[in-house]
N, C-alpha and C positions, 0 to 999 in steps of 0.2 A: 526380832530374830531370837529363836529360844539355841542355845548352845546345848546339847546334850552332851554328859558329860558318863562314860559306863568302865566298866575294870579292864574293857580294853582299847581305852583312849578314849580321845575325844570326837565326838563327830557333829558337824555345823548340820544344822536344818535351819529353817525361817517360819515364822506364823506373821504374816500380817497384820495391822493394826484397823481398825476403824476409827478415822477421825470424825470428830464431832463439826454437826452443818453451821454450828456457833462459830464464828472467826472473828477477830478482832486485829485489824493492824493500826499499829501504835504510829504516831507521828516520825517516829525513826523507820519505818518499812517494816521492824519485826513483825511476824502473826503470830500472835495467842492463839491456842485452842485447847482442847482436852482428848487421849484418847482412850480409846477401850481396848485394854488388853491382856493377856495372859489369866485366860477363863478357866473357869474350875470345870468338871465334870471329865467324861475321853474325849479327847482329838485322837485323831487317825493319822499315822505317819509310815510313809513308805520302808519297811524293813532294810533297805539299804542306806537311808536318812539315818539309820538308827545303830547301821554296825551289825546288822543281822540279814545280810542280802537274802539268807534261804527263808525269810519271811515274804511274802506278800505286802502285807499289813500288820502293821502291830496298833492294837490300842492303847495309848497311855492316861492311863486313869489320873486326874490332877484333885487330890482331896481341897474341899475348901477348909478346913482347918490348917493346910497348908500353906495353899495360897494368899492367904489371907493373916498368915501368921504375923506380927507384928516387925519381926527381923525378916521377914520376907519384903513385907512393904518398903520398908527402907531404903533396901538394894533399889529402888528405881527412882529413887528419886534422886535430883540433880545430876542426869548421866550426859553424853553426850546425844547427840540425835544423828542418826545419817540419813544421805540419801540412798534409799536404796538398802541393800545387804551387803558391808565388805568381804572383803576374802578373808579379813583376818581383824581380828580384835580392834577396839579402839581403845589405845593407851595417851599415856603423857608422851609420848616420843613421836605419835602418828595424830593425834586429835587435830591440828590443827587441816590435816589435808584433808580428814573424814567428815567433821563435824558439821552438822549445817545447824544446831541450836541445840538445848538442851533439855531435859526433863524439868519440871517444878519442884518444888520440898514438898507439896502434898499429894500423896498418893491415897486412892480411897477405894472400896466398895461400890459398887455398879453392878448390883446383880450378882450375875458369876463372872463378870469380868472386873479389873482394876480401871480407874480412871486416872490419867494421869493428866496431870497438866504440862503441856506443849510450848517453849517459845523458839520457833524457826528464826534464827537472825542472817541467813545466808540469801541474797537478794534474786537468787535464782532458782531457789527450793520455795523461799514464798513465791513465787511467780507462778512455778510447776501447782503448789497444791491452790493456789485459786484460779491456774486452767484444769482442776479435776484429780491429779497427782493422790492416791490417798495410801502409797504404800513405802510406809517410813519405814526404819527399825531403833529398837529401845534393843539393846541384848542383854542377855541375862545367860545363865546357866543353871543347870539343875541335872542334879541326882537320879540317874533312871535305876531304880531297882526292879530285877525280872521276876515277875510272882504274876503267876493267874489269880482273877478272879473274877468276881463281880459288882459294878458302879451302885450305887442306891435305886438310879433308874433303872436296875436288871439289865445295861449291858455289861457285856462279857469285856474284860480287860489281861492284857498279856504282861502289863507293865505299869 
């Protein structure tokens, strides 16, 4: 789930994650895995996701010098893991109703996406993701600054 966060509030979207076909369940039922997420280059998000209904689309340009920034990597590691996308934040106050596992401490480089390492400990979300399940959420937030431009790969970006 990416959190967009702009000068006139906050507004929730979601991106999906791709998990890795690697799984590993430990003799307690947890599942290991890794996933890919939070890629650099434009994603495409519906102008109302974003706080700007009289858009269509907006592209949000994600720099890899950004993404990839060392105080960025951080923020994902050891987070909670949900099923699904909440309505609202996972805190200390709500984690135990949301949470079905957590992030790892190493976050890495995969291309233009992050790799995170995955432990589901919730007995009914590993169930879900080895019938097929592959859409978790890690959430995060970020800064949308509105400036046209242009990506490296010449497309056009609003944000």
């Amino acid at each position: 789930m990416t959190r967009i966060v702009d000068s006139a509030g906050s507004t929730r979207i979601t991106d999906s994650v791709t998990l890795s076909d690697r799984m590993t369940v430990t003799e307690a039922g947890y599942l290991e895995t890794a996933a890919r997420t939070a890629r650099t280059g434009v994603q495409q998000y519906l102008g109302r996701e974003l706080g700007r209904p009289e858009l269509q689309v907006v592209n949000v340009y994600r720099d890899e010098s950004e993404v990839f920034k060392s105080a960025s990597l951080h923020t994902f590691s050891k987070l909670p893991i949900t099923n699904d996308h909440p309505a609202t934040d996972v805190t200390a106050e709500n984690w135990r109703d949301l949470a079905v596992g957590t992030t790892g401490d190493e976050v890495l480089r995969d291309g233009e996406y992050l790799r995170i390492g995955l432990k589901i400990t919730d007995a009914a979300a590993v169930k879900a993701v080895q019938d097929g399940k592959r859409e978790l959420s890690v959430g995060y937030s970020a800064e949308i600054v509105w400036a046209d431009g242009v990506a490296p790969d010449g497309t056009p970006y609003q944000a």
